[in-house]
C-alpha positions in Angstrom: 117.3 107.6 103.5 120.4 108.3 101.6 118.3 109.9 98.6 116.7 112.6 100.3 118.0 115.7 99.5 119.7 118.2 101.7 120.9 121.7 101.5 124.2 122.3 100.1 127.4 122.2 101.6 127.8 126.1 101.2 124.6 126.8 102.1 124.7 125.3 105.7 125.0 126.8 108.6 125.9 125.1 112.2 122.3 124.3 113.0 121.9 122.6 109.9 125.3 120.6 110.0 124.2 119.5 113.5 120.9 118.1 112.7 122.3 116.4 109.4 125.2 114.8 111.8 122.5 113.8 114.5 120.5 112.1 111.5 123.3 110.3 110.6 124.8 109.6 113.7 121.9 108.3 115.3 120.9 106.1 112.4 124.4 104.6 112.6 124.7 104.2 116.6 121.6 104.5 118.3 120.6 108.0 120.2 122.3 107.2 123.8 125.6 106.4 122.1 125.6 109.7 120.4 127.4 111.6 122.5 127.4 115.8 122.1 131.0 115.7 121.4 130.8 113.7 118.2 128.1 115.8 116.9 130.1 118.7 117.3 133.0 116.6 115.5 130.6 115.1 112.6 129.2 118.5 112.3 132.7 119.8 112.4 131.4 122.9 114.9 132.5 124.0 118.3 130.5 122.9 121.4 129.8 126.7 122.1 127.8 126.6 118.5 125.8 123.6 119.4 124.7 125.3 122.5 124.3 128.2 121.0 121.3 126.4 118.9 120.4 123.5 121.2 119.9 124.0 124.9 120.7 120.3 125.2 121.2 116.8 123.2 117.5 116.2 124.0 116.5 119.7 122.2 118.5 118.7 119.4 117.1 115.2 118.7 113.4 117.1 118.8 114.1 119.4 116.4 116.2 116.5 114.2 112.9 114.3 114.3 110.7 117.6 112.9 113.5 118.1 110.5 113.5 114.4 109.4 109.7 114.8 109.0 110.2 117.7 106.9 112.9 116.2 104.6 111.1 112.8 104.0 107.9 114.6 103.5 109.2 116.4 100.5 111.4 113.8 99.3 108.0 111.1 99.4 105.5 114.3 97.9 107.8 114.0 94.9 107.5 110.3 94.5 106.6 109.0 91.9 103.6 106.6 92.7 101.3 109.8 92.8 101.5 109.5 89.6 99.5 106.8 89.4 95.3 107.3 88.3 94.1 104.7 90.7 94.2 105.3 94.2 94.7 101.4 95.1 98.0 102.1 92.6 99.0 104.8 94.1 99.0 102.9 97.8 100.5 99.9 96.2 102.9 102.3 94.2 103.8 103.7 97.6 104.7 99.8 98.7 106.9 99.2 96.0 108.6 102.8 96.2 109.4 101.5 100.2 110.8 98.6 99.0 113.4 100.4 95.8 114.7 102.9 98.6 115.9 99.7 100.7 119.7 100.5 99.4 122.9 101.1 100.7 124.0 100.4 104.3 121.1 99.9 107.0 121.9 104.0 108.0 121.5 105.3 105.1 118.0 103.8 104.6 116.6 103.2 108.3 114.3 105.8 110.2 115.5 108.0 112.9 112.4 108.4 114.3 112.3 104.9 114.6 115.5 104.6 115.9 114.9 106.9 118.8 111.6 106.2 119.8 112.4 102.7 120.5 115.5 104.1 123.0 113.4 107.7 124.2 110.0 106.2 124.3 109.7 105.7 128.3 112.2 108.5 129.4 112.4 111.1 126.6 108.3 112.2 126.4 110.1 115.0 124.1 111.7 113.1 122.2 109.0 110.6 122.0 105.5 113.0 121.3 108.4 114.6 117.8 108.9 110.9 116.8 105.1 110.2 117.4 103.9 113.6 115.3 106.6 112.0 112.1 105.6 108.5 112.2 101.6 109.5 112.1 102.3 112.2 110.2 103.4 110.7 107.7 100.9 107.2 107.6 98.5 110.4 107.5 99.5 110.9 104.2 98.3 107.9 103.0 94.9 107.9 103.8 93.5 109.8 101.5 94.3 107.5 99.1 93.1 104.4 100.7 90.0 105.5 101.6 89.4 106.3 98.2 90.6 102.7 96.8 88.0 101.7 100.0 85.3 103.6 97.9 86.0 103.1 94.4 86.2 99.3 95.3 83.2 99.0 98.0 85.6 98.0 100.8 84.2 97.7 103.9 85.4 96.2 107.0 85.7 96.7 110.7 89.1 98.9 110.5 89.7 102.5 109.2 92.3 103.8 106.2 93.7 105.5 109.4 94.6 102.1 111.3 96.0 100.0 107.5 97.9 104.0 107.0 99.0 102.8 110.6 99.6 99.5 109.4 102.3 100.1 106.7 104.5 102.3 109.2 104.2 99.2 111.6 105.6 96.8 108.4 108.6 99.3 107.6 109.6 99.7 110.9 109.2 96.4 111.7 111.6 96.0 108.6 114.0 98.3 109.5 114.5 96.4 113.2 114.6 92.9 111.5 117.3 94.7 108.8 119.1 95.7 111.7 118.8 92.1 113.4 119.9 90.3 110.2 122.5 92.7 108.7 120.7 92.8 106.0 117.9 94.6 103.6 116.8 91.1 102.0 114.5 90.3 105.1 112.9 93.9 104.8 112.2 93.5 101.4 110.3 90.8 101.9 108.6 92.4 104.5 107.4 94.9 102.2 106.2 92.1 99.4 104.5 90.5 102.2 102.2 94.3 102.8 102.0 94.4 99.3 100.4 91.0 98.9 98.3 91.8 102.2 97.2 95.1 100.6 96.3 93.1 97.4 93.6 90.8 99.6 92.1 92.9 101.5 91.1 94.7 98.0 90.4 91.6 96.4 93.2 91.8 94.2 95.0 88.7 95.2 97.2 87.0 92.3 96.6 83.1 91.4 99.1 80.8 93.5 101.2 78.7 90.7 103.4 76.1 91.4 106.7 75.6 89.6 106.2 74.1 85.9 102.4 76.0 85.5 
């Protein structure tokens, strides 16, 4: 996401320039494409300095997917839906918050860890378990509030707020693939009105279907 914020260009050092160039490289071409030599170029470090910090590209993309987790996990902590009194706002709030970050090009707003995982996941366990620990870590955040929209409402069902916390990550990255597919963020946003509509339902808020001229 182009809007999180990142240390300033005098404060970095050549671990930080590599893990800002791996986030952006990878978003742009994939993680097996990414080559050590252009993240020492992007970085604009000598190869001796990366391996000084990274015994490998494979060390590097772990500690790029913690520091991605760390980044977004501020950046969504000072968001505002949590501003919201209702916790079935504040989980729709986060929806709609998905959905206004869906700008610029598809690498500026698409997931690293998503990107990688779907490369890594069968021959990078690394690589996969740090992508694992972001995505859940950060559906975790969510389910404080839903289980408390499941209370205040007396919603009770056969799933958890773990598995619909779950469930929004699979939307979004599902979004982020068919972005990718299309070229385009339209097809994401609708993605993300479709959760919010879903979300609506299954806490009995749904909206009255009108027809053109109504």
């Amino acid at each position: 996401m182009s809007a999180v914020p990142l240390e300033s260009p005098r404060s970095k050092g050549a671990r930080q320039k590599l893990l800002e160039a791996a986030l952006a490289l990878v978003r742009e071409q994939g993680y097996a494409a990414t080559s050590v030599d252009e993240l020492c170029q992007r970085a604009g470090v000598t190869k001796g300095a990366f391996f000084h910090h990274f015994r490998s590209k494979d060390a590097l993309a772990v500690a790029a997917a913690e520091y991605w987790a760390s980044a977004t996990g501020a950046f969504f902590e000072a968001a505002p839906y949590h501003r919201h009194a209702e916790p079935l706002e504040r989980v729709l709030g986060y929806i709609d918050f998905r959905k206004a970050i869906l700008r610029g090009e598809l690498p500026e707003f698409t997931c690293l860890v998503g990107t990688m995982v779907q490369e890594a996941y069968a021959t990078h366990p690394d690589i996969r378990a740090a992508c694992e620990a972001a995505i859940c870590g950060h559906a975790a955040t969510l389910e404080s509030d839903i289980e408390a929209a499941m209370r205040r409402g007396g919603v009770r069902g056969d799933w958890t707020a773990q598995s619909l916390a779950l469930h929004t990550q699979a939307v979004v990255q599902g979004a982020f693939v068919l972005a990718k597919a299309t070229g385009t963020a339209e097809v994401a946003c609708a993605s993300l009105d479709h959760l919010r509509r879903y979300v609506e339902l299954v806490f009995g808020r749904a909206r009255p279907i009108t027809t053109p001229g109504d």
